[in-house]
C-alpha positions as CSV (number, residue, x, y, z in Angstrom):
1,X,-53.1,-26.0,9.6
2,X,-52.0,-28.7,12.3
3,X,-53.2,-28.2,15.6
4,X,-51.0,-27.5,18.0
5,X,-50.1,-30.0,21.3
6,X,-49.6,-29.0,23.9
7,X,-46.0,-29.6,25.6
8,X,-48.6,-30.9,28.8
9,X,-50.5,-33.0,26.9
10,X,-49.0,-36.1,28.3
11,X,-48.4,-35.3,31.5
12,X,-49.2,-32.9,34.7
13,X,-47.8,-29.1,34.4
14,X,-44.7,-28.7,36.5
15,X,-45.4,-25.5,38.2
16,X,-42.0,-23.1,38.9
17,X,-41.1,-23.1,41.8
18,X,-41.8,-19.7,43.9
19,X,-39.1,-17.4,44.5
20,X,-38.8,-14.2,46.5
21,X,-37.3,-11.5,43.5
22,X,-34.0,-9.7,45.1
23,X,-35.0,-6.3,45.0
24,X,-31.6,-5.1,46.2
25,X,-29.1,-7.2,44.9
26,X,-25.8,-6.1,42.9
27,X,-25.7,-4.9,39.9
28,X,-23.5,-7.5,38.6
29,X,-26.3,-10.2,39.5
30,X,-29.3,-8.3,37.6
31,X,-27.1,-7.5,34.7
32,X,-26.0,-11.6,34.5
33,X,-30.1,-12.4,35.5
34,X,-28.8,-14.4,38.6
35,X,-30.3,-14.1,41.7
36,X,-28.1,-12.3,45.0
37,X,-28.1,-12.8,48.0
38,X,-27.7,-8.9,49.3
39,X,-24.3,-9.9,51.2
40,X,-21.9,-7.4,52.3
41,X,-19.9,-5.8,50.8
42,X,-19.1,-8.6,48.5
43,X,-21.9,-11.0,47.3
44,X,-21.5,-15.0,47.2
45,X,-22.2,-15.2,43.3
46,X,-19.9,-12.2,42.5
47,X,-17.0,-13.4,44.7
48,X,-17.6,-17.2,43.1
49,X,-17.5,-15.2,39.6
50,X,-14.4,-13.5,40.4
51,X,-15.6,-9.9,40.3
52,X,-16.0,-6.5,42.6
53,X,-19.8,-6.5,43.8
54,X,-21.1,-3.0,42.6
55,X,-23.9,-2.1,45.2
56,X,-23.4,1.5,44.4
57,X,-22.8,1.6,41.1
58,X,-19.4,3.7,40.9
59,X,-17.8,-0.3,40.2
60,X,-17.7,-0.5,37.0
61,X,-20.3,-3.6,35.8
62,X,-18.2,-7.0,36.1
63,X,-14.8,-5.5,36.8
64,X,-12.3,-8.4,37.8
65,X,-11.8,-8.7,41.1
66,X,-8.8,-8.1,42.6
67,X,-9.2,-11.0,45.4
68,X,-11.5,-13.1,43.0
69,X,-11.4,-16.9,42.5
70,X,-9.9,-15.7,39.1
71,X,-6.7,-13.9,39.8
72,X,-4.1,-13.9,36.3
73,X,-1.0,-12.3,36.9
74,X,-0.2,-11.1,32.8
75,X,3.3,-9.1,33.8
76,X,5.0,-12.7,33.8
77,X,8.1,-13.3,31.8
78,X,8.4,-16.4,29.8
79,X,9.4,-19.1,32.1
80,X,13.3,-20.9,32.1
81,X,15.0,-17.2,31.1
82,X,13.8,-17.5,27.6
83,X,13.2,-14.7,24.8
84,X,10.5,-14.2,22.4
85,X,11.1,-15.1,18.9
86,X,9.5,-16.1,15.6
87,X,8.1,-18.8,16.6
88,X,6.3,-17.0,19.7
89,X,5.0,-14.6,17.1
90,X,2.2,-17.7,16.1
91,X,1.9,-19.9,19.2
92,X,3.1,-18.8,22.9
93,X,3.1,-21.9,25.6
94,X,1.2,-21.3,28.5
95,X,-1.0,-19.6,29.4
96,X,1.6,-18.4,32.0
97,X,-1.6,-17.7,35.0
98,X,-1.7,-18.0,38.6
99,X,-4.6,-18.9,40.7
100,X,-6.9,-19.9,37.5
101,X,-8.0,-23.3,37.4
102,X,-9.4,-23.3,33.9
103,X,-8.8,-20.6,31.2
104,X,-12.1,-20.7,30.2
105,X,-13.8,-19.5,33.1
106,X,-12.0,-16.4,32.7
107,X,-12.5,-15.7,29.0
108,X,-16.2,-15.7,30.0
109,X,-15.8,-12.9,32.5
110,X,-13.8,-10.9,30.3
111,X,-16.3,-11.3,27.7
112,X,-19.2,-10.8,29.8
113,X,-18.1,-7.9,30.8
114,X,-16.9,-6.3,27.4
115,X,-21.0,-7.3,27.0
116,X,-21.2,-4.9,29.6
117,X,-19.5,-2.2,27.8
118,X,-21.4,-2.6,24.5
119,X,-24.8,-2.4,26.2
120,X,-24.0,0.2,27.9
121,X,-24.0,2.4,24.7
122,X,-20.2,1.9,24.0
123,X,-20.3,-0.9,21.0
124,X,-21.5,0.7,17.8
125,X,-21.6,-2.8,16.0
126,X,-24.4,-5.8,17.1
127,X,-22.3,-7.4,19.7
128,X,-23.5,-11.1,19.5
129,X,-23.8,-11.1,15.4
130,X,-20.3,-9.9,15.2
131,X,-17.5,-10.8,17.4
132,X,-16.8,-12.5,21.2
133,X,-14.2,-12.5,23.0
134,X,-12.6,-16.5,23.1
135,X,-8.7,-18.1,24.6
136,X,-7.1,-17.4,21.3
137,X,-7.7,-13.5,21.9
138,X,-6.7,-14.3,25.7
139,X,-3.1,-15.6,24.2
140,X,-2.9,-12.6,22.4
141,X,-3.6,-10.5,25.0
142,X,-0.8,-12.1,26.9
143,X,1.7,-11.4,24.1
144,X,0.7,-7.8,24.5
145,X,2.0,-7.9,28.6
146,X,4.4,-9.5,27.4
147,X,5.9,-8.4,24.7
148,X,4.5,-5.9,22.2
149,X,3.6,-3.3,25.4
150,X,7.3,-2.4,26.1
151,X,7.5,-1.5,23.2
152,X,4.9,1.6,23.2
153,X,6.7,4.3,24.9
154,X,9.5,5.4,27.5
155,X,11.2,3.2,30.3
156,X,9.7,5.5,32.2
157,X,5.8,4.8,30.8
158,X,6.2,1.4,30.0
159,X,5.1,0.2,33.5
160,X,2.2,2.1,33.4
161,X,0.9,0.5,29.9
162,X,1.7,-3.0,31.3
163,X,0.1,-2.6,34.1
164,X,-2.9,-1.0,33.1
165,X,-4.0,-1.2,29.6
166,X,-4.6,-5.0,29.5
167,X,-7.4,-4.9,32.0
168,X,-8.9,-1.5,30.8
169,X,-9.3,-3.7,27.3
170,X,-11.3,-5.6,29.6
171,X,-13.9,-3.4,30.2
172,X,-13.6,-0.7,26.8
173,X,-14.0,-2.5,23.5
174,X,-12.7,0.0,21.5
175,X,-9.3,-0.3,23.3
176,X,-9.5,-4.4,23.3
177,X,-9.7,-3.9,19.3
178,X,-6.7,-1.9,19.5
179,X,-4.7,-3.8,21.7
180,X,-5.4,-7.1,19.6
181,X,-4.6,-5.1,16.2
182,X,-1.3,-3.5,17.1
183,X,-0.2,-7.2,19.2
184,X,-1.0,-8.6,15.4
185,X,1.2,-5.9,13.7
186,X,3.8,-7.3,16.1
187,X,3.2,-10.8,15.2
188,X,3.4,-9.6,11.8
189,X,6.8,-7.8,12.3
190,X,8.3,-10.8,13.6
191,X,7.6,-13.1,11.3
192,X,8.3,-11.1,8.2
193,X,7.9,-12.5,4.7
194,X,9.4,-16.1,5.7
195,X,5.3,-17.2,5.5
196,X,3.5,-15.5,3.6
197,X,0.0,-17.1,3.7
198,X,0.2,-16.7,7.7
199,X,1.8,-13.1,7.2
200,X,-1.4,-12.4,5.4
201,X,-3.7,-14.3,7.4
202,X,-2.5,-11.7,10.4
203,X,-2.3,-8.7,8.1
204,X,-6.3,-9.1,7.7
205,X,-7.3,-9.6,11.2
206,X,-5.0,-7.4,12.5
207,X,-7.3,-4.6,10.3
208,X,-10.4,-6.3,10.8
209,X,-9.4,-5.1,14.8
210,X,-8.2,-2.0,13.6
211,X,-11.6,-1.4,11.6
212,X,-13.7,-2.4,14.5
213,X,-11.4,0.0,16.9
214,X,-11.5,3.4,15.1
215,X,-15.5,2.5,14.7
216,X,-16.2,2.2,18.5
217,X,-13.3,5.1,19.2
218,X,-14.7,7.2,17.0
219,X,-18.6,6.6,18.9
220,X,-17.0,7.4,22.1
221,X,-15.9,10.3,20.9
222,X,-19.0,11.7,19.4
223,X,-20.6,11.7,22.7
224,X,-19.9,13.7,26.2
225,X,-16.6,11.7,27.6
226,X,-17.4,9.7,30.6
227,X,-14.4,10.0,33.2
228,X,-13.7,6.2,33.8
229,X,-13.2,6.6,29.4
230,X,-10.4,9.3,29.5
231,X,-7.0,6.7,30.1
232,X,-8.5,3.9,27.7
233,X,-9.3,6.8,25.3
234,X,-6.1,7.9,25.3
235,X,-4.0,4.5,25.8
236,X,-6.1,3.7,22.4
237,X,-5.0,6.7,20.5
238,X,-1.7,5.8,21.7
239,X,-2.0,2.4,20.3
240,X,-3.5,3.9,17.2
241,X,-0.7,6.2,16.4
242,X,1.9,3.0,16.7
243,X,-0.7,0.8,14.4
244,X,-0.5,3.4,12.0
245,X,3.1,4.1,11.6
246,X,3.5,0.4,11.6
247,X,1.5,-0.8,9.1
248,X,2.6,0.1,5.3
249,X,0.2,-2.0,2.7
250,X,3.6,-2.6,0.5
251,X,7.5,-3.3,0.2
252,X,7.4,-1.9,-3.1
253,X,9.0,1.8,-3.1
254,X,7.2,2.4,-6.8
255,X,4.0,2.2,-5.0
256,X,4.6,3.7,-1.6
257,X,4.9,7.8,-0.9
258,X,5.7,9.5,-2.5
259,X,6.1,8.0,-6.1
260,X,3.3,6.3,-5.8
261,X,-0.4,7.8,-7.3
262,X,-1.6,10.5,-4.9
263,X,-4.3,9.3,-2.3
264,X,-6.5,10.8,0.3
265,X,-4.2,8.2,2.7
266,X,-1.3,9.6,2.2
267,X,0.5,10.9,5.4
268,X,-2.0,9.3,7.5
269,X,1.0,8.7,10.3
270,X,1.2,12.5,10.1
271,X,-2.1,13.5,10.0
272,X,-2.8,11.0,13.4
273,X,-0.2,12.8,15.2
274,X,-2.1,16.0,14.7
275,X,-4.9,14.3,16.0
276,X,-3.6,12.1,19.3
277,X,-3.1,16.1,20.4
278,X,-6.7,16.8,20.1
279,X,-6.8,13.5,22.0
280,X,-4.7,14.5,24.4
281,X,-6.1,18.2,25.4
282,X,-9.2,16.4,25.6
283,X,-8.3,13.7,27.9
284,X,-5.5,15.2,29.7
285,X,-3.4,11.6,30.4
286,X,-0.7,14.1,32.7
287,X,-3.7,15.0,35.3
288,X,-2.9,13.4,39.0
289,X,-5.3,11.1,38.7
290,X,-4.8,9.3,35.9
291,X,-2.8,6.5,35.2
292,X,-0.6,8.1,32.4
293,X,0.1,10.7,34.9
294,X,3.8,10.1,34.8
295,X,3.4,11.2,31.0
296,X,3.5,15.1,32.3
297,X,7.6,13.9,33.2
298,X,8.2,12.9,30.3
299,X,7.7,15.6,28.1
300,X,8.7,18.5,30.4
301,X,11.6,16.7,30.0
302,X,11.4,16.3,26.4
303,X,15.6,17.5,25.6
304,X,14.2,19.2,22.6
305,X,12.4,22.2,24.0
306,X,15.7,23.0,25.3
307,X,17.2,22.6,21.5
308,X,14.4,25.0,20.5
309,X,15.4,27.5,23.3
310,X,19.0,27.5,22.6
311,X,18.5,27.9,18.5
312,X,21.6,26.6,18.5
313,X,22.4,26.9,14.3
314,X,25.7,25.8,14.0
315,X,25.0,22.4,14.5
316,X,23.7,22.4,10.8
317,X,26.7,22.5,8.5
318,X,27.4,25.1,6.4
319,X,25.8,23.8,3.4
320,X,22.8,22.7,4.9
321,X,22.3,26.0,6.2
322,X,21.8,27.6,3.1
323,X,19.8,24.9,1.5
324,X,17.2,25.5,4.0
325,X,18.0,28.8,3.7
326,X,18.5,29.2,8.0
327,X,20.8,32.1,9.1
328,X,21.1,34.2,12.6
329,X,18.0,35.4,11.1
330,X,16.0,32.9,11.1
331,X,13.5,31.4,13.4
332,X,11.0,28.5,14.0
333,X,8.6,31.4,13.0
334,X,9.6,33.0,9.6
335,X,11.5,29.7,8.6
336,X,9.3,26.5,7.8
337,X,12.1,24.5,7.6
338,X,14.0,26.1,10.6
339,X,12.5,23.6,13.3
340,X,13.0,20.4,11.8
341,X,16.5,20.7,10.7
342,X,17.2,22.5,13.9
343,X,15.4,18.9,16.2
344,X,17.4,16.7,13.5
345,X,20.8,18.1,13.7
346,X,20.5,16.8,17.4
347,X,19.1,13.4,16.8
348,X,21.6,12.7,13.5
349,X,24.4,10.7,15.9
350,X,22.0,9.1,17.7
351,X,20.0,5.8,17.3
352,X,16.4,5.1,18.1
353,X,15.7,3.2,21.6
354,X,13.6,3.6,24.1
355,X,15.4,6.3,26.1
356,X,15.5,8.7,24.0
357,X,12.4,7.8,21.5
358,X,10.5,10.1,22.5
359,X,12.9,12.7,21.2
360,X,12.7,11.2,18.1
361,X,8.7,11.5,18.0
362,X,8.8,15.2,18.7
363,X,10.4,15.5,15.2
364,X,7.0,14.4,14.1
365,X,5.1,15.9,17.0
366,X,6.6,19.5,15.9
367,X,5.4,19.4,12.1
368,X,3.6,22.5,11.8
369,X,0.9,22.7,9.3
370,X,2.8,24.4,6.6
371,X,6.0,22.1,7.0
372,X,3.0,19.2,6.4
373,X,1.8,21.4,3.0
374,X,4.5,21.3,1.9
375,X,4.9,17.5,2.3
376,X,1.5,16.9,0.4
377,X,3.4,19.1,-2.2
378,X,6.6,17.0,-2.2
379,X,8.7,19.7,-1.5
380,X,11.9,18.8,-2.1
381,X,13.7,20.1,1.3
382,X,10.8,18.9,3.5
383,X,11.0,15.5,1.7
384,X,14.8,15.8,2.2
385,X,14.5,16.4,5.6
386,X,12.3,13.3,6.4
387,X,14.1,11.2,4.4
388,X,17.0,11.8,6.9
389,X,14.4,11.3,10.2
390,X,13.0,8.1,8.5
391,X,16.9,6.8,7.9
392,X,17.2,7.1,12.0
393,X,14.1,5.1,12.4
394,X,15.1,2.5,10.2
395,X,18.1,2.2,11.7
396,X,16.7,1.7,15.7
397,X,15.5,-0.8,17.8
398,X,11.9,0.3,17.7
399,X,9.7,-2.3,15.6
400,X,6.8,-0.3,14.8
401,X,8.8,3.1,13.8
402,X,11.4,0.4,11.3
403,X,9.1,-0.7,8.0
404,X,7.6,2.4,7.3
405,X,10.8,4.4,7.5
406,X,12.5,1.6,4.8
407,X,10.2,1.5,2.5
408,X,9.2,5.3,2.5
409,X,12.2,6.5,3.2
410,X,13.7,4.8,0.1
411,X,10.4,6.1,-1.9
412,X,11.3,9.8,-1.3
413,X,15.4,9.2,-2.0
414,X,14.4,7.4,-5.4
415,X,11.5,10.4,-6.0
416,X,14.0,13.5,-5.6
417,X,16.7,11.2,-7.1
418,X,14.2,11.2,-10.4
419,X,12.6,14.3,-10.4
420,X,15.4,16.2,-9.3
421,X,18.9,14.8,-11.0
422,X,20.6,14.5,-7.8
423,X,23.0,17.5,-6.3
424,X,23.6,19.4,-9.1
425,X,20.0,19.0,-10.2
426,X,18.3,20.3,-7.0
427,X,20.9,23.1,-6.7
428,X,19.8,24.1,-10.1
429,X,16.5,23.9,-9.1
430,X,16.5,26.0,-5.9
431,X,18.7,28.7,-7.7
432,X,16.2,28.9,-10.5
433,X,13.5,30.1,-7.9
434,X,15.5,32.8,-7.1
435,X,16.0,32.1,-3.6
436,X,18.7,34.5,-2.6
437,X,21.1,32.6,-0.6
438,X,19.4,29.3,-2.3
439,X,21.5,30.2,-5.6
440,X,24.6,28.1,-4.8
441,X,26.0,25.3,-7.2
442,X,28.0,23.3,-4.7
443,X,27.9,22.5,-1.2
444,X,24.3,20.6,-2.1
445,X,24.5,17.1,-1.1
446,X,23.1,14.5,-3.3
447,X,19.8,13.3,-1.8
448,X,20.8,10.1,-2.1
449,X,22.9,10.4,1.5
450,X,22.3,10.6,4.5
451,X,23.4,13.2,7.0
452,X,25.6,11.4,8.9
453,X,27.7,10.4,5.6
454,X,28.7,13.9,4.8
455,X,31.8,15.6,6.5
456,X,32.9,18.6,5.3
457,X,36.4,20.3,4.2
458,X,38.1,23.4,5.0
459,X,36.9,25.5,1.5
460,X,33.1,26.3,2.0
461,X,30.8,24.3,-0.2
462,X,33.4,20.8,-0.2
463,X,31.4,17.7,-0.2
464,X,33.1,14.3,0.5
465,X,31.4,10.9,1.3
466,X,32.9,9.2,4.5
């Protein structure tokens, strides 16, 4: 065995230099190892490093600093009046910052401080082995302010997501994963199926985010809820809820729901709505203090508790009225189907945008469980019945709520097409169950249209295409 030499061997031992250790320095200088000079209420290293000294500890570790060396305004519109297109989908000149000097310096703050987070018990996966944050995740972020975030909700929300979520990605991994999967999705959107290796080149990092999101989320979750964690719990479930509607794995309608082999998967969009509720009485984004808190508005505002109130039937043709077998009679109690056709005959002359979205939503935020049974049973009526909601979507302006809703949507009209021989085969089929007011032989639509191409004529049970 070779001896060892010593590094000193050839030379005198340079002895450290002596230091007195800061005892009461910030937080943010022990967790970076660097030593503070005590000032107050802002330390020299932390204001040089562009982040809110934390003395106390109620800061959270290496939050940016709002008068920092690094300020980055991310709420800026492209410059020269410009619009986003394809082409911004892949590469975005800028970065559009003020007040930052190089790019770089911030990308190390951010990432030093999502450290933070994952050290402090929040990152479920071996930080350094895995993932860091680096400038092409920062240009990503900045197509999310820019871009994909008002998208996410209401006029009336939209400033709160832009002006908020970005930097609570900063400091919650499980919510930066989130925000960088569903900015991808939109990438993805935009680009279509004009290039496909890049199409699929997003499609897998975009889930490699989404992966690493629900992992950490899910963590969170398992343990007591720390109060700074409520809004960034809930923006992510937010943000997961769009992700999942958005992202269909193919065009194909022979392989999508509900002709396609059953799986576990299946209704996932559904299922997560069920969930973000759980999310939501847990978190509870509409208390004064929370960011979201303009949410509460929202949805007391929601028209459709008023539709529910009013039960007001004869908005549902004639026809439709038996199919789904809804009378004076019936309510959103003893009539599974009563609820959703009531909330559609509402939406069926209107299109999907960002005023009244939300009132699309609550078609899917109403599902009860045995309207969602019946689903996993592919019910004819309930498919029916979403086949008409997912037509509306497709139709919109809303990006995430469009794919899903096209491919599906013509996946359940080609399923009850098949299985059920059009008009006079489902009217034949509901009759034979011995539904009472069920047994009709005409004024059943064919399945293959839409709502809003039926009118109807003066003899009961009359179909004609417009």
């Amino acid at each position: 065995m070779p001896a060892r030499i010593s590094r000193f061997t050839n030379g005198v031992e340079r002895k450290r230099k002596a230091h007195e250790k800061s005892r009461k320095g910030c937080g943010n200088c022990k967790l970076r190892r660097v030593k503070c000079d005590e000032a107050r209420p802002q330390c020299k290293k932390c204001l040089a490093y562009g982040v809110s000294c934390n003395y106390d500890g109620k800061q959270a570790s290496l939050d940016l600093s709002a008068q920092g060396a690094f300020q980055v305004d991310l709420s800026e519109k492209p410059p020269d009046g410009r619009t986003w297109d394809r082409a911004d989908a892949i590469r975005v000149p800028g970065p559009y910052m003020k007040g930052l000097s190089d790019a770089r310096n911030l990308v190390t703050i951010i990432n030093d401080s999502l450290e933070a987070d994952a050290e402090g018990g929040f990152g479920a996966l071996q930080w350094g082995a895995h993932w860091c944050f680096t400038q092409k995740h920062l240009r990503i972020i900045e197509r999310f302010q820019q871009r994909t975030v008002v998208t996410m909700g209401s006029r009336r929300v939209v400033p709160a997501y832009r002006d908020s979520v970005a930097i609570m990605a900063f400091r919650h991994t499980f919510l930066m994963h989130m925000v960088l999967s569903v900015t991808l999705l939109h990438d993805l959107h935009l680009i279509g199926c004009d290039a496909k290796t890049a199409a699929t080149n997003i499609a897998q990092t975009a889930l490699q985010h989404w992966n690493i999101a629900t992992t950490l989320f899910n963590g969170v979750l398992s343990r007591p809820i720390e109060p700074h964690s409520r809004d960034a719990l809930w923006a992510t479930a937010a943000l997961m809820g769009c992700s999942v509607f958005a992202y269909i794995e193919t065009s194909d309608v022979e392989q999508a729901w509900p002709l396609k082999t059953p799986d576990p998967h299946d209704l996932s969009w559904l299922k997560l709505s069920e969930g973000k509720k759980a999310i939501w009485n847990l978190v509870n984004p509409a208390r004064p203090d929370s960011i979201f808190s303009a949410l509460s508005c929202d949805h007391q505002r929601l028209s459709v508790y008023a539709w529910i109130d009013e039960n007001d039937i004869s908005r549902i043709p004639e026809p439709m009225r038996k199919l789904f077998d809804i009378d004076e009679g019936s309510t959103v109690d003893n009539n599974v189907y009563h609820l959703p056709a009531l909330i559609f005959s509402h939406l069926k002359d209107e299109t999907p945008n960002q005023d009244n979205v939300l009132n699309f939503l609550a078609f899917m935020g109403n599902v009860t469980p045995e309207f969602r049974t019946l689903l996993e049973i592919k019910d004819p009526r309930a498919l029916l019945l979403v086949s008409w909601w997912f037509k509306q979507l497709q139709d919109g302006e809303i990006w995430w709520l469009k794919r899903r809703a096209s491919v599906e949507g013509e996946s359940i009209r080609v399923y009850l097409d098949r299985w059920f021989g059009g008009e006079k085969g489902l009217s034949k089929t509901f009759d034979g169950l011995g539904n009472g007011r069920m047994g009709v032989e005409k004024g059943v639509p064919d399945v293959s249209w839409s709502w809003g191409d039926w009118r109807w004529g003066e003899e009961e049970g009359t179909c004609f295409t417009q």
